[in-house]
C-alpha positions as CSV (number, residue, x, y, z in Angstrom):
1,X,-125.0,51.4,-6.2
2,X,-126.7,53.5,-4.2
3,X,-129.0,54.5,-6.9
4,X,-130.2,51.5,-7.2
5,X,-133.6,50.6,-5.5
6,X,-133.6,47.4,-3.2
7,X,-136.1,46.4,-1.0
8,X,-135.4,43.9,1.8
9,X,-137.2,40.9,2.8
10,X,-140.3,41.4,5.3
11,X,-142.4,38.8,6.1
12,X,-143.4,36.6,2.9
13,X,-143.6,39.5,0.5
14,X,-141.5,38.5,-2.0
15,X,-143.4,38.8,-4.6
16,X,-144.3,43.0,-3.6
17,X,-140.3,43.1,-3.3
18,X,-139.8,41.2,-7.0
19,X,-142.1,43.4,-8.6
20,X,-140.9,46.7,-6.6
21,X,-137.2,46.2,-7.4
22,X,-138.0,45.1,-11.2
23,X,-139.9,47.8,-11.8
24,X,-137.5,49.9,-9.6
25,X,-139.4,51.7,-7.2
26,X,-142.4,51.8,-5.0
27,X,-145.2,50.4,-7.5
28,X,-147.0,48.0,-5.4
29,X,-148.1,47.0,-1.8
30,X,-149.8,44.1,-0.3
31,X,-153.3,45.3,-0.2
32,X,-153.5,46.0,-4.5
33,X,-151.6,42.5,-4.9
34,X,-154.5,41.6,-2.1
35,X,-157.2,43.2,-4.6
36,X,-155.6,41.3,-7.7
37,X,-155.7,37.8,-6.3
38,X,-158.9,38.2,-5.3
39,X,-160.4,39.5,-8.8
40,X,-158.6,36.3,-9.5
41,X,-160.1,34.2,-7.3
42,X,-164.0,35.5,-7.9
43,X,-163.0,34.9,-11.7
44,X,-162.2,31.2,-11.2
45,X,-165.2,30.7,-8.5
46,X,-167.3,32.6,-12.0
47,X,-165.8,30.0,-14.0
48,X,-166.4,26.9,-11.4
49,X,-170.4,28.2,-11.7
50,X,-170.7,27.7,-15.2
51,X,-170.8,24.1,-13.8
52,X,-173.7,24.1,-12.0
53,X,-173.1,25.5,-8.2
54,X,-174.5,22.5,-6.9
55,X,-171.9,20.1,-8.7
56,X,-168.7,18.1,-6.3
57,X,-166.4,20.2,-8.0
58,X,-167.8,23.7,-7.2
59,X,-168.9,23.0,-3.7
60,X,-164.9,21.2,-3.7
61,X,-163.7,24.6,-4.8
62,X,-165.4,26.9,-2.5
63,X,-163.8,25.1,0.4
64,X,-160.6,25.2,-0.6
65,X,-158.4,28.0,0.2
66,X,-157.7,30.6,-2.5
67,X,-154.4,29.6,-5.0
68,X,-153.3,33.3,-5.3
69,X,-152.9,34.6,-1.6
70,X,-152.5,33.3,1.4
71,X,-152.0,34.9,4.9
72,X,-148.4,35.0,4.9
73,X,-148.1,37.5,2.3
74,X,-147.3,34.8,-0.6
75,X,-148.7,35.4,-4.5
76,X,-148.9,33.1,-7.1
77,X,-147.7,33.6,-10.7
78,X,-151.1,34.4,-12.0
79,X,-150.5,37.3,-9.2
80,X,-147.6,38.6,-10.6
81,X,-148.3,38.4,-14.2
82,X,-151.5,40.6,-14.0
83,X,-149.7,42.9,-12.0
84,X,-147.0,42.9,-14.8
85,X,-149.8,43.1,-17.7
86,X,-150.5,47.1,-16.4
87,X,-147.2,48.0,-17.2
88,X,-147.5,46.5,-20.5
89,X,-145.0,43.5,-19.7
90,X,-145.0,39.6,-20.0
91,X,-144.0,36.6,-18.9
92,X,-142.4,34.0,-20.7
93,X,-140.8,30.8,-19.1
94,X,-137.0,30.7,-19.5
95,X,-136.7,27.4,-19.2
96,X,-139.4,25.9,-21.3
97,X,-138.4,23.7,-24.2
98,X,-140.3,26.2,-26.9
99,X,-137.8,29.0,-25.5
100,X,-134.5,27.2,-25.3
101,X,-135.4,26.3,-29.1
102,X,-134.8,30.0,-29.9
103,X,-131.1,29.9,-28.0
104,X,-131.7,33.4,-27.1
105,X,-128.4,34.7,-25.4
106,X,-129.4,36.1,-21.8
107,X,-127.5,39.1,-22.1
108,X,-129.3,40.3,-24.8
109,X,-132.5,39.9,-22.3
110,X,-133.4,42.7,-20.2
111,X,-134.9,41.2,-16.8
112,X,-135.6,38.0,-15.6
113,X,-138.2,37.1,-12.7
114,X,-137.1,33.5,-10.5
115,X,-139.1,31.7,-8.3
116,X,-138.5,28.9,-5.9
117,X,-140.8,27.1,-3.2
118,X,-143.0,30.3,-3.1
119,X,-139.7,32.6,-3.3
120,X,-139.5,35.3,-6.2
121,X,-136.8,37.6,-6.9
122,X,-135.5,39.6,-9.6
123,X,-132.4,39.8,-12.2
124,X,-132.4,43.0,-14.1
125,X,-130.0,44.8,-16.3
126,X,-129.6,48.2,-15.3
127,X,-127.5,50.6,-17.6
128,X,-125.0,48.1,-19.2
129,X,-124.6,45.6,-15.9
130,X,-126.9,43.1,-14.2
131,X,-127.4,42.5,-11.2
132,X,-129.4,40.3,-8.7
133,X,-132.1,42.2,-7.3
134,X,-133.3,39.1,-4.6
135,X,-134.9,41.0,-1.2
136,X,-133.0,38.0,0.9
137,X,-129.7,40.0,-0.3
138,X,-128.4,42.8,2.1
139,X,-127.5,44.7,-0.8
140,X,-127.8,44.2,-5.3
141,X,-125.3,41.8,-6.1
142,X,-123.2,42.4,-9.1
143,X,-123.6,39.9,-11.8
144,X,-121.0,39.7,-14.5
145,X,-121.9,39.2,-18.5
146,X,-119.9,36.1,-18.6
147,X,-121.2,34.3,-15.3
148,X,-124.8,35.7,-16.5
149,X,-125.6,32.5,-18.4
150,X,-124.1,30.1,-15.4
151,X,-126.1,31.6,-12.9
152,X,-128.9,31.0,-14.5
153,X,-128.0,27.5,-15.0
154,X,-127.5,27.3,-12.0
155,X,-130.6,28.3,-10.7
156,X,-132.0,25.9,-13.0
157,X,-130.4,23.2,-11.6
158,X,-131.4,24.2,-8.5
159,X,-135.1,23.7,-9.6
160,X,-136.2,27.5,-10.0
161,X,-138.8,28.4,-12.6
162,X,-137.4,31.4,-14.6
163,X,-139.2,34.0,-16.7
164,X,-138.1,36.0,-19.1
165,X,-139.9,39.8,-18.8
166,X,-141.0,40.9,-22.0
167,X,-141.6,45.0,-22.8
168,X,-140.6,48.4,-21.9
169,X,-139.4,48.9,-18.2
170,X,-140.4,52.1,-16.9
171,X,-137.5,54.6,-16.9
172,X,-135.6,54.7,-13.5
173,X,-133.0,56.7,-12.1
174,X,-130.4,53.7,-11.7
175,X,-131.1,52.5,-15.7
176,X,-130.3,56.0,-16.6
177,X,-127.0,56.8,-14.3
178,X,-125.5,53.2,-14.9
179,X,-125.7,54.1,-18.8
180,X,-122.6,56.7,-18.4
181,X,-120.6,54.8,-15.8
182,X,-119.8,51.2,-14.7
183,X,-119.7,49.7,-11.0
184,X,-117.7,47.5,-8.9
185,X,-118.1,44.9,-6.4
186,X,-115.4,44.0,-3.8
187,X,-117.5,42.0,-1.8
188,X,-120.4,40.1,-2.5
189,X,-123.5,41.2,-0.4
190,X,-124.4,38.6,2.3
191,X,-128.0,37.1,2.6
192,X,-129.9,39.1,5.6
193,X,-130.4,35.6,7.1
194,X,-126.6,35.2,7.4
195,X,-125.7,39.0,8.1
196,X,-128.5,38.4,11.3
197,X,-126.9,35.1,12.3
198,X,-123.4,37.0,12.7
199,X,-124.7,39.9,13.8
200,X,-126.8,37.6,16.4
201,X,-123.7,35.5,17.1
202,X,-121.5,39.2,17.9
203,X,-124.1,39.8,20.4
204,X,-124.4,36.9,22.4
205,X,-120.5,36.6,22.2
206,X,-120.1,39.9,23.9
207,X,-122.2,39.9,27.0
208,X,-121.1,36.2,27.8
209,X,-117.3,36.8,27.5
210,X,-118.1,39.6,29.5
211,X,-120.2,37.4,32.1
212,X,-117.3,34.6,32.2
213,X,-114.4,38.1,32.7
214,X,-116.8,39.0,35.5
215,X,-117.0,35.7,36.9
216,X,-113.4,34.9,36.2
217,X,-113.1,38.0,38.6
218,X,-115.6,37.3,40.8
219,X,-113.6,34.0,42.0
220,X,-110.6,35.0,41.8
221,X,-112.0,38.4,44.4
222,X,-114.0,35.2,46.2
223,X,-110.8,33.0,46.4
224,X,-109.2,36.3,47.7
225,X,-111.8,36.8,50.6
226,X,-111.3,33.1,51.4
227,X,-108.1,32.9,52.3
228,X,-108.2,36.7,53.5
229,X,-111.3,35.4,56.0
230,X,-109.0,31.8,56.5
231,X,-105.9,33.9,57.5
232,X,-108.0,35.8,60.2
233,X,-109.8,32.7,61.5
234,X,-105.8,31.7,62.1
235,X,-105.5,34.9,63.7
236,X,-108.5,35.1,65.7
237,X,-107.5,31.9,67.1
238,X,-104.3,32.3,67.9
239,X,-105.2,36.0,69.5
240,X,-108.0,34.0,71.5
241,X,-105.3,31.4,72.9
242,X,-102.7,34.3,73.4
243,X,-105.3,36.4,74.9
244,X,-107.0,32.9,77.3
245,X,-102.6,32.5,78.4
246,X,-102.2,35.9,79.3
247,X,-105.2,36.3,81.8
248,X,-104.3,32.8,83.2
249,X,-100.8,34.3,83.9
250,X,-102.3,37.4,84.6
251,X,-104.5,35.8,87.1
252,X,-101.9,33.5,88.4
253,X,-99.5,36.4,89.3
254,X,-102.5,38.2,90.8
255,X,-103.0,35.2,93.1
256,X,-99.1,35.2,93.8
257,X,-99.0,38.8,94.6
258,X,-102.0,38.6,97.3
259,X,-100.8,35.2,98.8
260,X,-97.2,36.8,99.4
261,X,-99.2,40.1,100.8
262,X,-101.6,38.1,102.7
263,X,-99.1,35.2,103.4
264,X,-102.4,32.6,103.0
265,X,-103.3,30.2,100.0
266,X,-106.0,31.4,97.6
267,X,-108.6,29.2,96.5
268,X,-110.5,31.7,94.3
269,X,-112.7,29.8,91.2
270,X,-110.5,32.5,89.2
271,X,-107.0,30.2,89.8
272,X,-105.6,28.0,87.3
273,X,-104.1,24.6,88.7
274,X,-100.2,24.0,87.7
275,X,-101.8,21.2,85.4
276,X,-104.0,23.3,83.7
277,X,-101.8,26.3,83.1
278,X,-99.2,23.7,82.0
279,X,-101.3,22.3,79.2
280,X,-102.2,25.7,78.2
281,X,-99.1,26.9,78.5
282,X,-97.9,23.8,76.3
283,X,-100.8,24.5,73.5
284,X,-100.0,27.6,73.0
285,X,-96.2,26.6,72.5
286,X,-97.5,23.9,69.8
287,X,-99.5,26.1,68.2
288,X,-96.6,28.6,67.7
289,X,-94.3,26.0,66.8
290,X,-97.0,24.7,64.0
291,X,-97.2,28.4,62.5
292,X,-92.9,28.6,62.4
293,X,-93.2,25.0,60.7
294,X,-95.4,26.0,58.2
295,X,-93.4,29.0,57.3
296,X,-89.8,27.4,57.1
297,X,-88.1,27.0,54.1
298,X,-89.5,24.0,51.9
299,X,-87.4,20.6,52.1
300,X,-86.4,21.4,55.9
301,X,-87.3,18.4,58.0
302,X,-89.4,20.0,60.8
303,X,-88.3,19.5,64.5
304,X,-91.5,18.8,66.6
305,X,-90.0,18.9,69.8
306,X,-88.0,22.6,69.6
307,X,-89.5,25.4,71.1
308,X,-89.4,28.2,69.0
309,X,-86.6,30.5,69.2
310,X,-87.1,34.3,70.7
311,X,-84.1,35.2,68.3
312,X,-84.9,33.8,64.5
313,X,-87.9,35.1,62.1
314,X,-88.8,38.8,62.3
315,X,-91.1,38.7,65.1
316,X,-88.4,37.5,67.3
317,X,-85.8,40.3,66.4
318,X,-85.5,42.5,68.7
319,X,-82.7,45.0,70.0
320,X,-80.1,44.1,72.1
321,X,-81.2,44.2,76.0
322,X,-84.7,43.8,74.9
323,X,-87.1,41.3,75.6
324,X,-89.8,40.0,73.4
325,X,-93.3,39.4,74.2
326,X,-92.8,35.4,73.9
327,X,-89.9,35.9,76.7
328,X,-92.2,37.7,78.7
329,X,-94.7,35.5,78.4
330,X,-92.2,32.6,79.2
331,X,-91.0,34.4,82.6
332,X,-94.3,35.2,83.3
333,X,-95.3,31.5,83.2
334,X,-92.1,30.3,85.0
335,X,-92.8,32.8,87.8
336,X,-96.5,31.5,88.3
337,X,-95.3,28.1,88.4
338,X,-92.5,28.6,90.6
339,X,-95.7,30.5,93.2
340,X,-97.9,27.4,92.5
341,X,-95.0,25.2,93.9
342,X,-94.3,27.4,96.7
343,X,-98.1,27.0,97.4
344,X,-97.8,23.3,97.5
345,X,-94.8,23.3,99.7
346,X,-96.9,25.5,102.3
347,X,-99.6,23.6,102.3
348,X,-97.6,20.5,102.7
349,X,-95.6,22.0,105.4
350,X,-98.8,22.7,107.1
């Protein structure tokens, strides 16, 4: 159907697209429709004069806006028929009681022009099929003989005023080429306001699944960094406490070393007391014993007051006749306590 001439909706211009794809090509644009409604309009303000000019009614008419055009693009019947009367055609209502009388068969009609609430469009026959020629359709819309005659009904009930288009069409490529062969429809062309509400709905869909995949992503890579930046808080803090015990036992075995060179007690700011060392020494224990807890196996009843062992868990495996750092760390502390006694006994002894 590609032969077939079609012009789409734009603006309020129905009535340049009825004409255009009745007539089957480009016949007419806004500005001669334009220049016929006006001719219209200066003959009706001629007639209104006859009058008198000074009368209610002609004043009355020159202030109302003109019936034939308006700034949307819209034109009346009056419009369209004198457009239709250079080609020759007319227009008779369809649905008038004087026509019905005749019970014309449709089919035997050649075009038909509808119009509803300012809407026109066109039904035309071309070659031995008709079709629906309406500018809100994407595409012609293949009308069968048989559902001809209920479409039209249809329409009627619907409230459309339908006229029948009386004359000689113009000859057009699609008339000619649809006399040798017949078409078919597999699907029914969509109006353009539902083929933009789908194509607008396919749009919007896209970039906002993509946003929520994104942000699915993004807080799943946040809750990531979370714990990742929890973990290393853990870490920091237990460095910071390993680190804080091992320069108190570092100090304390410095003290130890220059009080059994020097044979005096030190009193340097830099010493630990046996109390605080203990308490350190005990947090750090906790803290250890906390961390084993939390990774035991789930259902075993913790024991608060074990000290962790040097021998289970993979950090405490270590070859045989090897030490671990916690045992070093444990005879270091024992061996500053046992100096900070023998400093007590000393001084007592003294």
């Amino acid at each position: 159907m590609e032969s077939i001439f079609h012009e789409k909706q734009e603006g309020s211009l129905c009535a340049q697209h009825c004409l255009n794809n009745l007539l089957q090509g480009e016949y007419f644009s806004p500005v001669e429709l334009s220049s016929i409604a006006h001719q219209l309009d200066e003959e009706e303000r001629m007639r209104m004069a006859e009058g008198g000019v000074t009368s209610e009614d002609y004043r009355t008419f020159l202030q109302q806006p003109s019936g034939n055009m308006d700034d949307s693009g819209f034109f009346s019947i009056q419009v369209i028929s004198n457009a239709l009367k250079v080609w020759g055609l007319e227009l008779i209502l369809f649905n008038s009681p004087e026509y019905q009388r005749l019970r014309i068969d449709p089919i035997n009609e050649r075009s038909f022009i509808c119009n509803y609430k300012e809407h026109w469009f066109t039904v035309r026959k071309l070659g031995k099929q008709w079709f629906n020629l309406n500018s809100l359709l994407t595409g012609p819309e293949l009308i069968s003989d048989t559902y001809l005659a209920l479409f039209l009904a249809q329409l009627q009930q619907e409230g459309y005023s339908i006229f029948v288009v009386k004359g000689d069409l113009p000859d057009c490529e699609a008339d000619q080429l649809l006399q040798m062969i017949r078409v078919q429809q597999m699907q029914r062309p969509k109006l353009i306001g539902e083929e933009l509400a789908q194509l607008k709905e396919q749009r919007v869909q896209e970039p906002v699944l993509e946003a929520n995949d994104g942000l699915a992503m993004l807080d799943e890579d946040e809750e990531d960094l979370q714990r990742a930046l929890a973990l290393s808080r853990q870490d920091i803090d237990v460095e910071d406490e390993e680190a804080d015990l091992r320069r108190a036992i570092q100090l304390s075995m410095q003290g130890s070393s220059r009080d059994k060179s020097q044979d005096t007690p030190q009193t340097s700011s830099t010493h630990l007391t046996s109390e605080e060392l203990r308490k350190r020494r005990e947090a750090y224990f906790e803290k250890q014993q906390q961390q084993r807890q939390q990774q035991d196996v789930p259902g075993q009843l913790p024991q608060p007051c074990d000290r962790p062992s040097t021998s289970s868990g993979p950090r405490g495996s270590h070859p045989a006749g090897a030490m671990s750092e916690e045992d070093m760390l444990r005879a270091a502390v024992t061996l500053s306590l046992e100096t900070v006694r023998n400093n007590f006994k000393a001084e007592g002894k003294k």
